[in-house]
Backbone bond lengths (Angstrom), bond angles and torsions (degrees), N, CA, C in turn:
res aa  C-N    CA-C-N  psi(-1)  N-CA   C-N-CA  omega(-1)  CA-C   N-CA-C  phi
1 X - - - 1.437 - - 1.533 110.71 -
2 X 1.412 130.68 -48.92 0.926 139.76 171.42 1.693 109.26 -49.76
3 X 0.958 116.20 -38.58 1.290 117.50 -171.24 1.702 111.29 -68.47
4 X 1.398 103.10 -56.35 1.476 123.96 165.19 1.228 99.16 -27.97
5 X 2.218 131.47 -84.65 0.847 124.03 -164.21 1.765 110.21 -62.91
6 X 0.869 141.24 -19.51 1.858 132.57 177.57 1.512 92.97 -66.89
7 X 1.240 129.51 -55.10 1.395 107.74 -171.64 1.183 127.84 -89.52
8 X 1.401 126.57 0.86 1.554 140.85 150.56 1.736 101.02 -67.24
9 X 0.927 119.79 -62.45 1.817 114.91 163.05 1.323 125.82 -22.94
10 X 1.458 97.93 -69.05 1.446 110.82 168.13 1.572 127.43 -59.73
11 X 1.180 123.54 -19.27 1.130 137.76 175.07 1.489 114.55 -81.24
12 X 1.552 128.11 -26.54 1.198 140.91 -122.37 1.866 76.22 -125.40
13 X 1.698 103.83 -43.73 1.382 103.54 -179.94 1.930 121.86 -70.21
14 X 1.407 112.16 -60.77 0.772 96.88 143.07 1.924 158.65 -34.35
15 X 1.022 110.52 -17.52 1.270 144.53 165.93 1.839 103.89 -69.35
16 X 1.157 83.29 -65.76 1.609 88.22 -176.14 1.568 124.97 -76.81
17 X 1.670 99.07 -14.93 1.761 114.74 173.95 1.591 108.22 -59.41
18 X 1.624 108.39 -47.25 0.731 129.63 178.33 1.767 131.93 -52.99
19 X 1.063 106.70 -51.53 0.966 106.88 -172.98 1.243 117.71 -95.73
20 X 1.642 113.40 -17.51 1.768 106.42 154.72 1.671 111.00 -76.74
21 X 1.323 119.60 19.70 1.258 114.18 -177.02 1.949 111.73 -110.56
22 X 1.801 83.75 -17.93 1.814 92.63 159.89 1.494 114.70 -90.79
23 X 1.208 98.26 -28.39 1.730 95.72 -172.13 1.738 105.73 -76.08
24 X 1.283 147.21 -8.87 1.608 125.86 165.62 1.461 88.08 -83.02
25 X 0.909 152.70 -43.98 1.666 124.09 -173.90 1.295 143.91 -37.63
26 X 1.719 81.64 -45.43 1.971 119.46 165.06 1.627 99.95 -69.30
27 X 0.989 131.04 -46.09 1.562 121.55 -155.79 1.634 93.66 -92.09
28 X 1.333 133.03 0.62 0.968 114.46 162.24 1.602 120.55 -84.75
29 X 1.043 110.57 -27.32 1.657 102.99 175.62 1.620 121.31 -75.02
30 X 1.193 99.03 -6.25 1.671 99.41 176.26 1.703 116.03 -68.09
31 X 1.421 109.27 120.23 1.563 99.66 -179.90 1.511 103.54 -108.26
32 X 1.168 110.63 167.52 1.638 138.57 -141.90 2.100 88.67 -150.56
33 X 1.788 100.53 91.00 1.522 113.75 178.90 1.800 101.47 -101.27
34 X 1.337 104.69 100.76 1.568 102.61 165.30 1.216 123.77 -75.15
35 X 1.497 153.95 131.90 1.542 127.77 -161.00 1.831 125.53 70.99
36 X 1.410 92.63 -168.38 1.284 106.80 -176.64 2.111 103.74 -73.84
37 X 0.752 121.32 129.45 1.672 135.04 -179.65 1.573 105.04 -66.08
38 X 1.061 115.16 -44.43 1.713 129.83 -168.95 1.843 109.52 -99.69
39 X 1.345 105.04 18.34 1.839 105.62 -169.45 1.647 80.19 -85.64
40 X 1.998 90.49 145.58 2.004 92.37 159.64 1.649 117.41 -93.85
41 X 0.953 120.47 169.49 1.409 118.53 -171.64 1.482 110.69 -58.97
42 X 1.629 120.80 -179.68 1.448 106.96 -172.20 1.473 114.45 -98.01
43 X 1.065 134.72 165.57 1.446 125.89 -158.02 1.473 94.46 -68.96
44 X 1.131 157.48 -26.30 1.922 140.12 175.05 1.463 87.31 -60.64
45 X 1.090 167.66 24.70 1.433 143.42 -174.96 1.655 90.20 -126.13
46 X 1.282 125.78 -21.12 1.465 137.82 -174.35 1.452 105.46 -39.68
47 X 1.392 132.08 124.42 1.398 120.95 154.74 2.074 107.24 -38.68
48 X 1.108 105.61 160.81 1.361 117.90 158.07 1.600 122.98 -64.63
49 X 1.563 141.09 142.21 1.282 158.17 -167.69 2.070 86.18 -69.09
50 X 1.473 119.48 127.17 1.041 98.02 153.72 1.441 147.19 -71.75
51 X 1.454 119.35 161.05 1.770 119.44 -162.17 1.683 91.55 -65.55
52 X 1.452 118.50 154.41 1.517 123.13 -167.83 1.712 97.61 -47.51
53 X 1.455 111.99 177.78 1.150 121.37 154.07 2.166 119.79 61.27
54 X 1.744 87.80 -31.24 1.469 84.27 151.18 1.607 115.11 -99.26
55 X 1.640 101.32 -167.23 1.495 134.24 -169.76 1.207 114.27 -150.63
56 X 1.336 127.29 159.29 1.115 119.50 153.77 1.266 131.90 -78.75
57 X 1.220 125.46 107.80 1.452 134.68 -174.02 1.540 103.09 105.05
58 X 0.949 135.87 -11.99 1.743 139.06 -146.00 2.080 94.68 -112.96
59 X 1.169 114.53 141.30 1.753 111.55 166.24 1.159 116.08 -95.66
60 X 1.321 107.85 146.08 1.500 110.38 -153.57 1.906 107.38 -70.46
61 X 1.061 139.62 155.01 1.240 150.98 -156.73 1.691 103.52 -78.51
62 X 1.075 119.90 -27.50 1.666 128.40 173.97 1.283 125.70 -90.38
63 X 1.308 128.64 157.27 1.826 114.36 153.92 1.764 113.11 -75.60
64 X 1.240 92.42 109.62 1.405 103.18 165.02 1.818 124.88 -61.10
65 X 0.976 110.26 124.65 1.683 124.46 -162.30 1.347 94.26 -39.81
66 X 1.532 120.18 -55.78 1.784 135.70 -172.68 1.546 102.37 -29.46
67 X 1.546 92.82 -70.39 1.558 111.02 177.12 1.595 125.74 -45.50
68 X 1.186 109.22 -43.39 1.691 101.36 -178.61 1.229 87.89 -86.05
69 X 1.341 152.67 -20.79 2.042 130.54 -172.81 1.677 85.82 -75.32
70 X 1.442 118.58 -34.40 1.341 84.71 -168.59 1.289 113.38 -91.32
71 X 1.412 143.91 5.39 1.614 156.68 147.80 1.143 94.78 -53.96
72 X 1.486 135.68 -92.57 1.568 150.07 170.47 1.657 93.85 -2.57
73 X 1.641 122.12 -63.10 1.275 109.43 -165.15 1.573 120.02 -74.32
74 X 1.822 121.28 -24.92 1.189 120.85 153.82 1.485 112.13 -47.36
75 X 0.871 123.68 -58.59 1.234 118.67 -169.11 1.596 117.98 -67.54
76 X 1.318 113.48 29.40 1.756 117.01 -177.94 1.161 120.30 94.44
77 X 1.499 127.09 -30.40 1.356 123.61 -166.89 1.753 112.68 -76.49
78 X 1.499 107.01 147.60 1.139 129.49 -135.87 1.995 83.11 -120.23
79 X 1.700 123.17 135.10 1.335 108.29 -167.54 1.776 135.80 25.36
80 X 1.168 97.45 58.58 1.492 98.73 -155.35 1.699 87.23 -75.02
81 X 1.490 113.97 139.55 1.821 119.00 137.19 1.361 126.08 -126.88
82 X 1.398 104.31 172.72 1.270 102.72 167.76 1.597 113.80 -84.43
83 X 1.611 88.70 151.71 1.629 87.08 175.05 1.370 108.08 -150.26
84 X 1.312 117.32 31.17 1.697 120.78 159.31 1.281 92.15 167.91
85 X 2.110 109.25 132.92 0.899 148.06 136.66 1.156 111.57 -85.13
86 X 1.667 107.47 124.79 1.404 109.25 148.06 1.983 114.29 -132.74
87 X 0.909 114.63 -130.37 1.768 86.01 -173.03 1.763 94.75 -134.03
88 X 1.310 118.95 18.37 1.271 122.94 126.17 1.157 139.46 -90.38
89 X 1.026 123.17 -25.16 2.005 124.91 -162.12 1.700 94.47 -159.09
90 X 1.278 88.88 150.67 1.569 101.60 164.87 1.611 112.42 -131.77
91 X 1.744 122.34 123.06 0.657 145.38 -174.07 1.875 136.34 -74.64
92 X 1.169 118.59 87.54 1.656 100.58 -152.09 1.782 90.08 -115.52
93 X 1.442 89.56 153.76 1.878 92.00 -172.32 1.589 97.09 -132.67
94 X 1.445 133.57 174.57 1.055 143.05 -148.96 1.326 129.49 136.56
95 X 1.312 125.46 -168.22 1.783 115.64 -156.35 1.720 93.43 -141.07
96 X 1.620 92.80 122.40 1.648 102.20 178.69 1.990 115.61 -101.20
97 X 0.646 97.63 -127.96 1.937 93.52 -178.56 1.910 90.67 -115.04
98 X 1.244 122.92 -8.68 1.433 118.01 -175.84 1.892 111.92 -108.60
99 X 1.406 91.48 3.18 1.655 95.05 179.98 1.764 95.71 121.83
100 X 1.063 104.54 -171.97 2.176 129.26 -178.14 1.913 88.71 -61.88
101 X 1.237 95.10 140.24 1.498 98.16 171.61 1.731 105.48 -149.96
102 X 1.340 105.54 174.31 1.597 93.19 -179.67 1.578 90.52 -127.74
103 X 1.804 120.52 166.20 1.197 135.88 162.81 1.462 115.32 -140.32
104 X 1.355 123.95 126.66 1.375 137.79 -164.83 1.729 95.14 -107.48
105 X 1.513 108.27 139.16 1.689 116.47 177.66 1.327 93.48 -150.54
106 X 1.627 107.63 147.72 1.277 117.62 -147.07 1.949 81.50 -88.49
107 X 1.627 110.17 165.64 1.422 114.78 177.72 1.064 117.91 -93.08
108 X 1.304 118.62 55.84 1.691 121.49 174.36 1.309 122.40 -138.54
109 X 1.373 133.67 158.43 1.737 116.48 -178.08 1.077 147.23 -26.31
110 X 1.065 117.42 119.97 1.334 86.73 -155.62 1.902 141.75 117.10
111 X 1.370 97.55 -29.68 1.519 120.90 178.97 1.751 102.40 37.71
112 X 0.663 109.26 73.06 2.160 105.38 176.74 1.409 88.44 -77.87
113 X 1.318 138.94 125.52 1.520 147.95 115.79 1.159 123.78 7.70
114 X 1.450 128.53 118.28 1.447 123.39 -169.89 1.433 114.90 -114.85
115 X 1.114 101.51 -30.74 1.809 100.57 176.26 1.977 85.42 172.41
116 X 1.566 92.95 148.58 1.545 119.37 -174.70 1.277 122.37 -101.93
């Protein structure tokens, strides 16, 4: 008899391992909506306004300074920067294998090379 009840016990436990072992699976999908379900977040959560002239996803309408140092540096130049924007050309200076040299790129998408 004794024996009977240990393994009806044991059975009874298992049984019950079990089935709190299906039930967190289930209780995880239950959601808990405080408020309105369909509210948008509050305006601090807002991405930021983009910087002029960009977009999101879109390239910006100018040659960006970044862009011609790193053209300037294909093209040989050695610490290249910029050192004048104006709203035709952008101006980058730096050191080639012949000494300091300058390279002018026009100010539009793109940076095309204007003279070396």
């Amino acid at each position: 008899m004794m024996q009977f009840l240990a393994k009806a016990g044991l059975a009874a436990m298992l049984i019950a391992g079990t089935l709190a072992g299906t039930a967190a699976p289930a209780a995880a999908q239950l959601n808990i909506i405080i408020g309105e379900p369909d509210r948008a977040p509050p305006p601090d959560y807002r991405r930021p306004p983009p910087p002029p002239g960009y977009g999101y996803g879109r390239r910006p309408r100018a040659c960006d300074p970044r862009l011609a140092e790193d053209m300037a540096r294909d093209y040989g130049f050695r610490r290249a920067r910029v050192v004048d924007v104006t709203p035709r050309r952008v101006v980058v200076q730096g050191w080639t294998r012949r000494g300091p040299d300058q390279m002018s790129f026009a100010n539009v998408r793109g940076c095309p090379p204007l003279r070396r």
